[in-house]
C-alpha positions as CSV (number, residue, x, y, z in Angstrom):
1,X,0.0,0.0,0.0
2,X,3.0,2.4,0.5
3,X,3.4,2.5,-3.0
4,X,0.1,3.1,-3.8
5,X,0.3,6.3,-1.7
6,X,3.6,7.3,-3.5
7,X,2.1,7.1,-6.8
8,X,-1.5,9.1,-5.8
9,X,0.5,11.5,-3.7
10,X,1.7,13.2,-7.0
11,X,-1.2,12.7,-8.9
12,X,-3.1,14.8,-6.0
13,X,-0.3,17.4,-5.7
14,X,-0.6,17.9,-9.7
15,X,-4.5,18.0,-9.6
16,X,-4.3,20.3,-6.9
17,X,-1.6,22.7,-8.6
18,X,-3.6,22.6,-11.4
19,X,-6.8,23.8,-9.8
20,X,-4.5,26.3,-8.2
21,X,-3.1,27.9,-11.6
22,X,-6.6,27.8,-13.0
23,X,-8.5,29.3,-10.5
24,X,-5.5,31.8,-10.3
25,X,-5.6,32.7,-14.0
26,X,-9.6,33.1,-13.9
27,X,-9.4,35.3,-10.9
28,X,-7.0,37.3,-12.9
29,X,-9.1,37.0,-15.6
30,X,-12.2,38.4,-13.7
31,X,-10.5,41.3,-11.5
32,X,-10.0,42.4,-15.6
33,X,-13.3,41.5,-17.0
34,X,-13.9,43.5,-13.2
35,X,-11.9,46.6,-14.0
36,X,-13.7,46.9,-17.3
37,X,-17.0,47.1,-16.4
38,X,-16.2,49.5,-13.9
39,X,-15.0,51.9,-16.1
40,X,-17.5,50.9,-18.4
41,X,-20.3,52.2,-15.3
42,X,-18.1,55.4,-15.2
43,X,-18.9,56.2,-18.7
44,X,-22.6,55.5,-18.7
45,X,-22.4,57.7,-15.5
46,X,-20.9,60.5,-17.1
47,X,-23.1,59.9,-20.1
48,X,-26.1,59.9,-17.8
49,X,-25.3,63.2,-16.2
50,X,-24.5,64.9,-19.8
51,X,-28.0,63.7,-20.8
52,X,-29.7,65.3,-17.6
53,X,-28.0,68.3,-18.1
54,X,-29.5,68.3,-21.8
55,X,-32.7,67.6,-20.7
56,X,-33.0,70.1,-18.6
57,X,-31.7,72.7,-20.9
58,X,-34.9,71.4,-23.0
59,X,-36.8,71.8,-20.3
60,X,-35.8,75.3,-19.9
61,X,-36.0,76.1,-23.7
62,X,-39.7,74.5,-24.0
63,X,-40.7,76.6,-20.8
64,X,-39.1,79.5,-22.3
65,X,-40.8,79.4,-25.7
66,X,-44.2,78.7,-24.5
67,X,-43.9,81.3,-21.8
68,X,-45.9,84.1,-23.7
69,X,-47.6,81.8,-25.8
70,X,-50.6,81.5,-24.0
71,X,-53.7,81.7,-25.6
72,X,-55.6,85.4,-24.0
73,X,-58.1,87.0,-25.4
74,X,-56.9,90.7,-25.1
75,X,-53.1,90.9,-27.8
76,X,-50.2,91.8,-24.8
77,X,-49.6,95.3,-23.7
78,X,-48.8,97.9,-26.1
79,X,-50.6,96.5,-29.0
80,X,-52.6,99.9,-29.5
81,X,-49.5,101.4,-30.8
82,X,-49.6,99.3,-33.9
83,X,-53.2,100.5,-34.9
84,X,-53.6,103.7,-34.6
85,X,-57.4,105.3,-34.7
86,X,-58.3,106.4,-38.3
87,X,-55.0,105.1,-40.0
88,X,-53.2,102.1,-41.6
89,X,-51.1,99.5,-39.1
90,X,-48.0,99.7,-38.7
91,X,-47.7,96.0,-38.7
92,X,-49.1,95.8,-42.1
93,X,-46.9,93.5,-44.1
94,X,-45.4,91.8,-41.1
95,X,-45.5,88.3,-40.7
96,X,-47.4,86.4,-38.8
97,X,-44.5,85.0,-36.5
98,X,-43.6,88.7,-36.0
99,X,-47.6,89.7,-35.0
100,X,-47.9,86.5,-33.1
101,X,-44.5,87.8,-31.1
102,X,-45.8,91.3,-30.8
103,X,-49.7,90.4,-29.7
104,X,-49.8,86.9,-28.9
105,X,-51.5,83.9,-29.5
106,X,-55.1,84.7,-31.0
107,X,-58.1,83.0,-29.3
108,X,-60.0,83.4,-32.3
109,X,-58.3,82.3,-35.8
110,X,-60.0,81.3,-38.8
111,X,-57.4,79.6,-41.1
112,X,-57.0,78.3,-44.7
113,X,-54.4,77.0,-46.0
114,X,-52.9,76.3,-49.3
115,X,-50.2,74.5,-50.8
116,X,-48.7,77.8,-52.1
117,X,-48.2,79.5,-49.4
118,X,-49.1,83.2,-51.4
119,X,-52.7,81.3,-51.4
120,X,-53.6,81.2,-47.7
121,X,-55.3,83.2,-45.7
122,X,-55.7,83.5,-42.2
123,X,-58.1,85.8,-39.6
124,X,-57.1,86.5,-36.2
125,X,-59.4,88.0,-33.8
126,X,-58.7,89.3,-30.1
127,X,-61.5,90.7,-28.0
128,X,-59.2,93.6,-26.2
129,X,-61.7,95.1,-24.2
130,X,-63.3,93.9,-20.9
131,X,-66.5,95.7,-21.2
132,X,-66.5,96.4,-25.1
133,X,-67.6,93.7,-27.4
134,X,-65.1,95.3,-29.8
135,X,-62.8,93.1,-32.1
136,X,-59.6,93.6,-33.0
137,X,-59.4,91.8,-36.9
138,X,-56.3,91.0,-38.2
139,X,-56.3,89.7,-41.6
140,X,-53.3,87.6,-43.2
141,X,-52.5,86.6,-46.4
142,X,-49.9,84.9,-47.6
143,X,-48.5,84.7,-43.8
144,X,-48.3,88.7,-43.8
145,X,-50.6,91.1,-42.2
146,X,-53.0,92.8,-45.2
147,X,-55.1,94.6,-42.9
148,X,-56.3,95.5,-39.4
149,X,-59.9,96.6,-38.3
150,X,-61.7,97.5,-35.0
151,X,-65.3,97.0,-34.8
152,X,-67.9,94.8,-33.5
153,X,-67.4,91.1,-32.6
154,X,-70.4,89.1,-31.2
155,X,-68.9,85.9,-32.0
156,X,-68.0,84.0,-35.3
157,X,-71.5,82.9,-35.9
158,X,-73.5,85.4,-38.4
159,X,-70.2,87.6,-38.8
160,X,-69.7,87.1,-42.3
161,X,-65.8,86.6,-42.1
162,X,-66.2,83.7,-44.5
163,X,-68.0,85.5,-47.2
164,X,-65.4,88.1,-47.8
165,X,-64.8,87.3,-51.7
166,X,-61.9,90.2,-51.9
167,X,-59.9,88.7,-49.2
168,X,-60.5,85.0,-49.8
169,X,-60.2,84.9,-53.5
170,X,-57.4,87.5,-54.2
């Protein structure tokens, strides 16, 4: 039996240094596989905090552009400087991004649109009294102002806007 100890005992001992080495090598093998996903976290961190940044520059912007963009019924202060009583306005020509940025949103707009943009035609209407049922008209075409009026406005029903042949068909 002594020699069947002899011979096992370095069988063992190699099986054993074997499992050493291995387990050895795969250790090293996952402190690198380790050390790379680590780094690879610290990216998508980074990345992570870029994109928040972003987002809330977005944020900002969209807050920003829609400040002022509510829909009111009275155009935003100053407006009467651009129609003066008895006279052309002074916004005649200007688009309608540039009225829109100078009044406001309307709460009244009648729209049509056509492919060629020199076709459409567009009616805006602000109520900018409290007390007055006057209307302040704003007629577009071709995405520039064409003309302005004051007068009545007791809603869109029975007001005749759509049978205005010289502004719709010219």
């Amino acid at each position: 039996m002594g020699k069947k100890k002899t011979r096992a005992l370095p069988v063992i001992t190699a099986f054993l240094l074997s499992v050493l080495f291995l387990g050895a090598g795969c250790a090293v093998g996952n402190q690198e596989l380790v050390k790379e996903l680590q780094e690879e976290a610290a990216t998508l961190r980074t990345e992570k905090e870029t994109l928040q940044t972003q987002i809330s520059a977005l944020e900002t912007e969209v807050a920003n552009l829609r400040q002022g963009q509510e829909i009111t019924r009275i155009p935003k202060d100053g407006w009467e400087q651009y129609f003066p009583e008895g006279a052309e306005s002074t916004l005649k020509g200007e688009s309608t991004a540039r009225v829109r940025e100078l009044l406001g949103e309307p709460p009244f707009l009648i729209r049509s649109i056509a492919v060629n943009q020199e076709f459409s035609r567009e009616i805006w209407i602000f109520t900018p009294f409290d007390q007055d049922p006057t209307g302040l008209y704003l007629f577009f075409k071709g995405g520039r102002l064409d003309s302005a009026i004051l007068n009545e406005f007791n809603g869109l029903p029975g007001s005749d806007l759509l049978n205005s042949p010289g502004f719709w068909t010219q």
